[in-house]
C-alpha positions, 0 to 999 in steps of 0.5 A: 735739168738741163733745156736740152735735157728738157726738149728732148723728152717733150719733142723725141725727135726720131733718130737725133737728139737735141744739142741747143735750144734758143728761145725768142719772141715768136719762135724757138729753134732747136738745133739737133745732132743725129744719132747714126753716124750711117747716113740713108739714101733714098734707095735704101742704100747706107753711106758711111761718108758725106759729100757736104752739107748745108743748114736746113730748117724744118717748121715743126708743131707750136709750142704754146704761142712759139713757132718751134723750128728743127735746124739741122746741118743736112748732108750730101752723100755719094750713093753708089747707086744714085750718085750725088743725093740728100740724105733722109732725115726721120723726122721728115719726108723727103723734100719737106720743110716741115716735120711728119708730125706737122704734115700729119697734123695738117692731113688730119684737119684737111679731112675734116675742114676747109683749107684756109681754117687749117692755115689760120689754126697751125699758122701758115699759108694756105699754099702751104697746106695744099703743097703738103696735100698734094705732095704727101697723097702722092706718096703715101698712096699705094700702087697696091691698091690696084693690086688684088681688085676684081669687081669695080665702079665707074662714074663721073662726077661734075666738079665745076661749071662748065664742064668739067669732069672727073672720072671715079673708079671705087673698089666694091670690095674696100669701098675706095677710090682707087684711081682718078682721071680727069674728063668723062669720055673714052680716053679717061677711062682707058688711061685707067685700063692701060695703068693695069698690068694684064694680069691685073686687068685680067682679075677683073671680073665685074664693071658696075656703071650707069649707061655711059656709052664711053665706059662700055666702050672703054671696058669692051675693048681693054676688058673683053672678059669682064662682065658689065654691070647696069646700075638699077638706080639709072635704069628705073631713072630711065623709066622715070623720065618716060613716065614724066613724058608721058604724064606731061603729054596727057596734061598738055593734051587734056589740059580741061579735064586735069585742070590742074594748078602748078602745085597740083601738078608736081604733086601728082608727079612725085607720087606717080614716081614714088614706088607704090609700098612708100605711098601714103593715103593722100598719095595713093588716091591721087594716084588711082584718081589719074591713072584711072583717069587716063589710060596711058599714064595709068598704063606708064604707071603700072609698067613702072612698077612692073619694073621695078619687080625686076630688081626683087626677084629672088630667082635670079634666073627668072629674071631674063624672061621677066625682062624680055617680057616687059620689053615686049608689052612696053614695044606694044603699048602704043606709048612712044616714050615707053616705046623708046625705052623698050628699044634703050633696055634691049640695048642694055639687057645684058649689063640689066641681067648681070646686075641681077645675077651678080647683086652689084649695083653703083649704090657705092660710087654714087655714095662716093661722089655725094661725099666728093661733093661734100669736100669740094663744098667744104673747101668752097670750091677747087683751084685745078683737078689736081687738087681736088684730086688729091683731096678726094685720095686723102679723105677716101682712097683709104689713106686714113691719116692720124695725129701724131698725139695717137699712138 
């Protein structure tokens, strides 16, 4: 058999065919000749005429302990539409000087290791695997992903010290990062708004978020039809910081009646934030013993509880009167911290409301920015958002890059 014979069954290069094969110390080149005598513009267009050409050379998959290189007399054509453009070759993506099956290859491991253990396994520079991140996530990432969306999540995410921020915008319905901006104010959110057409922007019926001034901001004014949702999570956060006040009040207050030490103490704070059906024996009578022994902590307590009824209501239309009642007793406790958070909860009652009624919490993009933290601390840190950004497209935003060897 001959070794063209033989490299064109084991590579099967898309659209060429191999016409010589030389074989070194460390690598092979293999010389290919295309099929189609049509040369394919990047428009789509089909020229039957080059323009001229030039040798190029694309790294592909290693052949046992050889690099193995394609080489290919690449041509010029003259578009009618473009002008003067490079030809596309199938085996490659446009602009690449490796092939897809290597691109794949380095995709694939980039969503399950660190960059510099992609580098060392397929041989090249660790600059090498973020160019091909970058570039190919870029392309492959759909604009239809903003097409058919209509109930959203909106975050932020710290990804370095200090201060810096992504904004995170998940699809509740595909469970997918659908878009990313850099900083956590205003401005980062609208810049998503002002990429939706009005009629996508009008699809949008529900915008769950924590209670960020700036996103409700950002969502009234370029989505005054959507209805905005509250996160239970941060909202019992809320009445868990205002039960801590108050637990710390009373200890600094009677410090001689609790006679507490440091682990004592953070004892009985985790058991007064853990929710009452979760509390164990020794739990539970530390908790009856303090809030029967201090009449504010105890009232914090059971209004804590109270609350957290709110999100079990099986009748979600009951749950307005249960909330402005509970609004109501927290005003007149007394209490300064539940006080404050009896006024922050009128200011939130709609979003509170919605989040009822509609059964939409964050629970998704808090689950997507545990996984962000995930990537950023597998690859030990990010250079720069974009490639963060990137990586969180590549791994989340439903690319699902596969290895060639799959078919």
């Amino acid at each position: 058999m001959r070794v063209s014979t033989a490299f064109n069954r084991l590579l099967q290069i898309p659209g060429a065919w191999v016409d010589k094969v030389v074989i070194g110390d460390r690598d092979v080149e293999v010389t290919l000749r295309s099929k189609s005598r049509l040369l394919n513009c990047p428009c789509g267009q089909r020229v039957s005429a080059g323009y001229d050409r030039r040798q190029r050379r694309w790294r592909h998959l290693d052949l046992a302990s050889h690099r193995l290189w394609l080489i290919y007399d690449i041509r010029r054509l003259s578009c009618p539409n473009c002008g003067v453009r490079t030809e596309e070759v199938p085996w490659s993506r446009p602009g690449a000087r490796h092939t897809r099956d290597f691109e794949d290859t380095v995709l694939w491991l980039a969503t399950r290791t660190d960059r510099t253990s992609v580098a060392t396994l397929l041989r090249c520079s660790w600059e090498t695997v973020t160019a091909i991140i970058n570039r190919t996530v870029d392309e492959l990432l759909d604009e239809r992903r903003l097409g058919e969306i209509y109930r959203i999540g909106v975050d932020e995410i710290c990804y370095r010290h200090p201060h810096k921020y992504l904004t995170i915008i998940g699809d509740h319905a595909t469970g997918t990062v659908i878009d990313i901006q850099p900083g956590r104010g205003v401005d980062s959110l609208t810049t998503f708004y002002d990429k939706l057409t009005d009629e996508q922007r009008a699809d949008i019926e529900a915008v769950s978020m924590d209670g960020s001034t700036a996103f409700r901001s950002a969502t009234e004014d370029k989505l005054p039809d959507a209805t905005i949702c509250y996160d239970p999570f941060h909202v019992m956060q809320w009445t868990n910081r205002a039960l801590d006040e108050v637990f710390a009040a009373a200890m600094t207050t009677n410090r001689a009646d609790f006679n507490m030490s440091s682990g004592q103490w953070r004892k009985t704070r985790t058991a007064l934030r853990t929710g009452a059906e979760r509390l164990n024996s020794a739990r539970g009578h530390l908790v009856e013993t303090i809030t029967a022994q201090n009449h504010d902590i105890g009232t914090a307590w059971r209004m804590k509880e109270q609350l957290r009824q709110l999100f079990r209501i099986t009748h979600p239309a009951r749950a307005p009167r249960y909330l402005r009642r509970w609004i109501r007793r927290a005003a007149d406790s007394g209490i300064r911290p539940l006080i404050q958070l009896a006024r922050r909860l009128e200011l939130h009652f709609d979003g509170i409301i919605n989040t009822i009624k509609l059964g939409i919490s964050n629970a998704l993009i808090e689950g997507i920015n545990a996984k962000i933290r995930l990537i950023n601390a597998r690859g030990y840190g990010h250079h720069s958002a974009k490639a963060l950004t990137s990586m969180i497209y590549l791994c989340l935003g439903g690319l699902n890059p596969q290895l060639p060897t799959r078919t």
